[in-house]
C-alpha positions in Angstrom: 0.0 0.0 0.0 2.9 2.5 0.5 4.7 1.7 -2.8 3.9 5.0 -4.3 5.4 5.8 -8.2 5.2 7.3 -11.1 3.7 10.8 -9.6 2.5 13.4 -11.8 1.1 16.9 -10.8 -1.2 18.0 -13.5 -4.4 20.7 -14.1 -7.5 19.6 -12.9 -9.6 20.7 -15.6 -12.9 18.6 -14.3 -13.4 16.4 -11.4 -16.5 14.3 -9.8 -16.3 15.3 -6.1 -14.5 19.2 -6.8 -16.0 22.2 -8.1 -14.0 25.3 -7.2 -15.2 28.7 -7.6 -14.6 32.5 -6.5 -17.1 34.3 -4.7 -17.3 38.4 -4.2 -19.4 40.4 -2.2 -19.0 43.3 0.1 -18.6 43.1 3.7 -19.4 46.2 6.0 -18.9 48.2 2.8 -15.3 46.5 1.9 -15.5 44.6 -1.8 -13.7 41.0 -1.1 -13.5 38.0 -2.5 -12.6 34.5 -1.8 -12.0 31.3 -3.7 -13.9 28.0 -2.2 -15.1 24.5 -3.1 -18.5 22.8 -3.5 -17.8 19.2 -2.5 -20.2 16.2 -1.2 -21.1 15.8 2.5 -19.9 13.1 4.5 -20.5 11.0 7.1 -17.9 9.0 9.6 -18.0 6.3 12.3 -16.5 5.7 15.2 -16.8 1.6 15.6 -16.1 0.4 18.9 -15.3 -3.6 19.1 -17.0 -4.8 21.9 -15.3 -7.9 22.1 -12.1 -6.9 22.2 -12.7 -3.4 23.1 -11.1 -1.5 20.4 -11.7 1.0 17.9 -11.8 0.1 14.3 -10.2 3.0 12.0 -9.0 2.7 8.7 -5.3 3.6 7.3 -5.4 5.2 3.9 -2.9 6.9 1.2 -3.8 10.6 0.8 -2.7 12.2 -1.9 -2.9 15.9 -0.5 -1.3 15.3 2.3 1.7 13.2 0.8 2.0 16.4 -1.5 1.8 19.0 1.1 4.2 16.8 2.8 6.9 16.8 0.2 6.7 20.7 0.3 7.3 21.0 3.7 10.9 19.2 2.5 11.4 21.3 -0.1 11.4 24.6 1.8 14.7 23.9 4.1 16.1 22.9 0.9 15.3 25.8 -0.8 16.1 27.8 2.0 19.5 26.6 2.7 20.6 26.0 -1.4 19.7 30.1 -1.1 21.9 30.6 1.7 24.9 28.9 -0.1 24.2 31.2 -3.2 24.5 34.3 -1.2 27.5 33.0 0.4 29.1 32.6 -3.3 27.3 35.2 -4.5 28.6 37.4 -1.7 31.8 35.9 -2.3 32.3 36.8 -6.1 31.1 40.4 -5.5 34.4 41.0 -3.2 36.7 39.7 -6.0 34.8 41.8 -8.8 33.1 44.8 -7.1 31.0 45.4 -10.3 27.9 43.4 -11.4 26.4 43.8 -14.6 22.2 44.6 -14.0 20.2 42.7 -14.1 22.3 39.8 -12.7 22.5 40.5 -8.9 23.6 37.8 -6.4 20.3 37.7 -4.7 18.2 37.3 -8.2 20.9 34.9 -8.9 20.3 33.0 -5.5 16.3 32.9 -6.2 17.0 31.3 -9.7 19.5 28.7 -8.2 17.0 28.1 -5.4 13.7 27.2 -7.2 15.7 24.5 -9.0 16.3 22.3 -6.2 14.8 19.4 -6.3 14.6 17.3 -2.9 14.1 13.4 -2.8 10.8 11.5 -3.0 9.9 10.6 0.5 8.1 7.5 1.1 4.9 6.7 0.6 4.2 6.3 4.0 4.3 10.6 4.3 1.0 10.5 2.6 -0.8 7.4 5.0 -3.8 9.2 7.6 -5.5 7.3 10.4 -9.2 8.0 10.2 -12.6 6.6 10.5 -14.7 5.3 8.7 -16.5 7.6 6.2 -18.0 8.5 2.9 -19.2 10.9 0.7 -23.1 11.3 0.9 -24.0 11.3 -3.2 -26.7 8.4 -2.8 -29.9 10.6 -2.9 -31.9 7.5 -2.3 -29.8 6.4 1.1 -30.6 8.2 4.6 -27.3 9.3 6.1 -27.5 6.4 8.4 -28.2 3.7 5.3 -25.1 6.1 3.5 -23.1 5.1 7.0 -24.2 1.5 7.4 -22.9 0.6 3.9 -19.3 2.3 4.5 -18.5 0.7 7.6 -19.3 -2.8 5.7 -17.0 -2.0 2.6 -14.6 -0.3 4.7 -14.2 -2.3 7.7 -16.5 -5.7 6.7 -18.6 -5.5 10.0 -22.1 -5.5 9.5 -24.4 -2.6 11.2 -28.3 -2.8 11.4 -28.7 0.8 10.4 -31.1 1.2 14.3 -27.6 -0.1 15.9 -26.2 3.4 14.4 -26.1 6.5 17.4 -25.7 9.9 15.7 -23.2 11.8 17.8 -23.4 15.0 16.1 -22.6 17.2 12.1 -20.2 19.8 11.9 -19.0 21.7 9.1 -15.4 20.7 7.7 -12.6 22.4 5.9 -14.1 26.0 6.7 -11.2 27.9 5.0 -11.7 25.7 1.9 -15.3 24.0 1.6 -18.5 24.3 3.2 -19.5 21.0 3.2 -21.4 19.2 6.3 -20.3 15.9 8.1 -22.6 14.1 10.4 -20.7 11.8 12.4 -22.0 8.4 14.3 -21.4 6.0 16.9 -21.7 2.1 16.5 -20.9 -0.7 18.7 -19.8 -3.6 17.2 -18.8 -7.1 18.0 -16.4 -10.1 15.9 -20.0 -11.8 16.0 -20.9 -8.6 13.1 -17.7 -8.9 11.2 -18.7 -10.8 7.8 -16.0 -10.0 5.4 -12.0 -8.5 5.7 -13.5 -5.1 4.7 -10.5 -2.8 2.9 -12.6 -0.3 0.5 -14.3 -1.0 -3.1 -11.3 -2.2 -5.6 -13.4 -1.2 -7.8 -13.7 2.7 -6.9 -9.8 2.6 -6.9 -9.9 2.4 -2.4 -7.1 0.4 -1.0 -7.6 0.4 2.8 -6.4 -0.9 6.1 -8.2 -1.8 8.9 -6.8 -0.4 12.3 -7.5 -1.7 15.6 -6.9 1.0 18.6 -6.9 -0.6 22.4 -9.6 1.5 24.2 -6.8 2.0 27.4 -4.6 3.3 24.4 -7.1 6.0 22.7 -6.2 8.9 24.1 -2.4 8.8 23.6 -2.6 7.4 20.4 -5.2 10.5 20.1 -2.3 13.5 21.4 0.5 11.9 19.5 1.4 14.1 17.1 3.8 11.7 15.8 0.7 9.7 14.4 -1.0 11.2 11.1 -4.6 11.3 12.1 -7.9 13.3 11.2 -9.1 15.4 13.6 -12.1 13.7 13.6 -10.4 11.1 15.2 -9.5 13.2 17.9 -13.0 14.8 18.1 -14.6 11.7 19.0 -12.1 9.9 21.4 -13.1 12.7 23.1 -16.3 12.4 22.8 -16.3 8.6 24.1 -13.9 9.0 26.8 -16.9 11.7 28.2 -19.6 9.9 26.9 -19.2 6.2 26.9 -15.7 4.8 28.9 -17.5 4.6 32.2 -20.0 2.1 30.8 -17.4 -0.1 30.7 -15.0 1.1 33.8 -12.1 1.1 31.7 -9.6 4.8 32.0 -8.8 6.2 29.0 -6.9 8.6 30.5 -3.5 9.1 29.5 
C-alpha cells in the first residue's frame, strides 16, 4: 500500500467530487473575494469492538497530504541552497566589485533556489488514520443507510442501520469547503464482522483496517507523531466523556 510511483502533478480541468469557484461580495462596505469548493457531505464512524474493546479506523494513502508533505521538505532545501548562493554570490562580488544589471547575487540566489529538487519521500508521508467515512452522493440512502454501507465496505462489520447513534454534524474544511459531516457511533462485536473489509477495488480504495486498544485512545489520540484526522480526535473525546465509564475502563493518558 505505500509503494507510491510514477507521480504526476497536472491541471484539474474537471473532477467528480470538486468544483471550485470565486465568490465576491461586500462586507461592512469592503469589496472581497474568496475562492472555495463545493464538495459532497460526509459522514464518519466511530466503531467500537465490543469484544475486544477497540476502535476500528482505517489507514489510507492521501494524496494531498503526501504532496503538502513533500513541500514541507522542499522549503529547508530551498532555504539553505539560497543561503549557499549568497554566500558565493557574496563571495564573487568581493573579488569583482561590479555586477552587470540585471544579474545581482540575490536574483541569482532565487534562480538557483527554485531549482532544487529534494528526494521523493516514502509513501508512508502521505498514509492518515481515520474513520470510517464516505461521501453522501446516494440521494436514495438516509445518512444512516449512506453510514451503514461504509462501515461494511470499509471495515466488513455489519451494522443494522437502528444499531447506528448519531453523535453530532459539523461543518469541515471552513477555509476551503463548506460541506457538512454528520458523524455516528456504532458498537460492534467479531460476531458482526462478515467479510475482511479494505474499501471498493473497484472505486480505486485500497484500505487498512486499524485496531486502537480503548486504554490506548487517548495517547494514540495526542501523538502528534501519528498522522490522524481530527475527527479522530474529536470523537475519542467524545467517548472518553460519553461512553468509557460504561465499561470502567480509564482512558486517560
Amino acid at each position: 500500500m505505500e509503494q507510491i510511483n510514477d507521480i504526476q502533478v497536472v491541471p484539474c480541468t474537471n473532477s467528480n467530487y470538486l468544483k471550485p469557484f470565486r465568490v465576491q461580495y461586500s462586507q461592512n462596505g469592503t469589496k472581497k473575494s474568496w475562492d472555495f469548493m463545493r464538495t459532497h457531505d460526509s459522514v464518519s464512524v466511530l466503531i467500537f469492538n465490543t469484544t475486544s474493546h477497540c476502535f476500528i479506523l482505517v489507514k489510507q494513502f492521501r494524496p494531498a497530504v503526501y504532496m503538502c508533505e513533500w513541500e514541507r521538505t522542499k522549503e529547508p532545501a530551498v532555504q539553505a541552497a539560497a543561503g549557499e548562493e549568497e554566500e558565493g554570490a557574496a563571495a564573487a562580488a568581493t573579488a569583482i566589485p561590479e555586477t552587470p544589471i540585471g544579474e545581482t547575487p540575490q536574483e541569482e540566489a532565487v534562480a538557483t533556489a527554485e531549482g532544487v529538487k529534494t528526494p521523493q519521500p516514502p509513501g508512508s508521508a502521505g498514509m492518515t488514520y481515520e474513520l470510517c467515512a464516505g461521501l453522501v452522493d446516494k440521494a436514495d440512502l438516509s445518512l444512516e443507510e449512506i453510514a451503514r454501507q461504509e462501515v461494511l465496505e470499509e471495515c466488513g462489520y455489519d451494522v443494522p442501520v437502528t444499531k447506528l447513534r448519531r453523535i453530532t454534524s459539523y461543518s469541515s474544511g471552513v477555509g476551503v469547503t463548506g460541506a457538512k459531516q454528520t458523524m455516528f457511533y456504532a458498537e460492534v462485536s467479531d460476531e458482526n464482522r462478515v467479510g475482511k473489509g479494505g474499501g471498493v477495488p473497484q472505486e480505486g480504495e485500497l484500505i487498512e483496517v486499524v485496531k486502537v486498544p480503548l486504554h490506548e485512545a487517548m495517547t494514540f489520540a495526542y501523538d502528534e507523531s501519528i498522522p490522524k484526522t481530527m475527527s479522530v480526535i474529536f470523537s475519542f473525546i467524545w467517548f472518553h466523556n460519553n461512553m468509557s465509564p460504561k465499561y470502567k475502563i480509564s482512558t486517560n493518558v
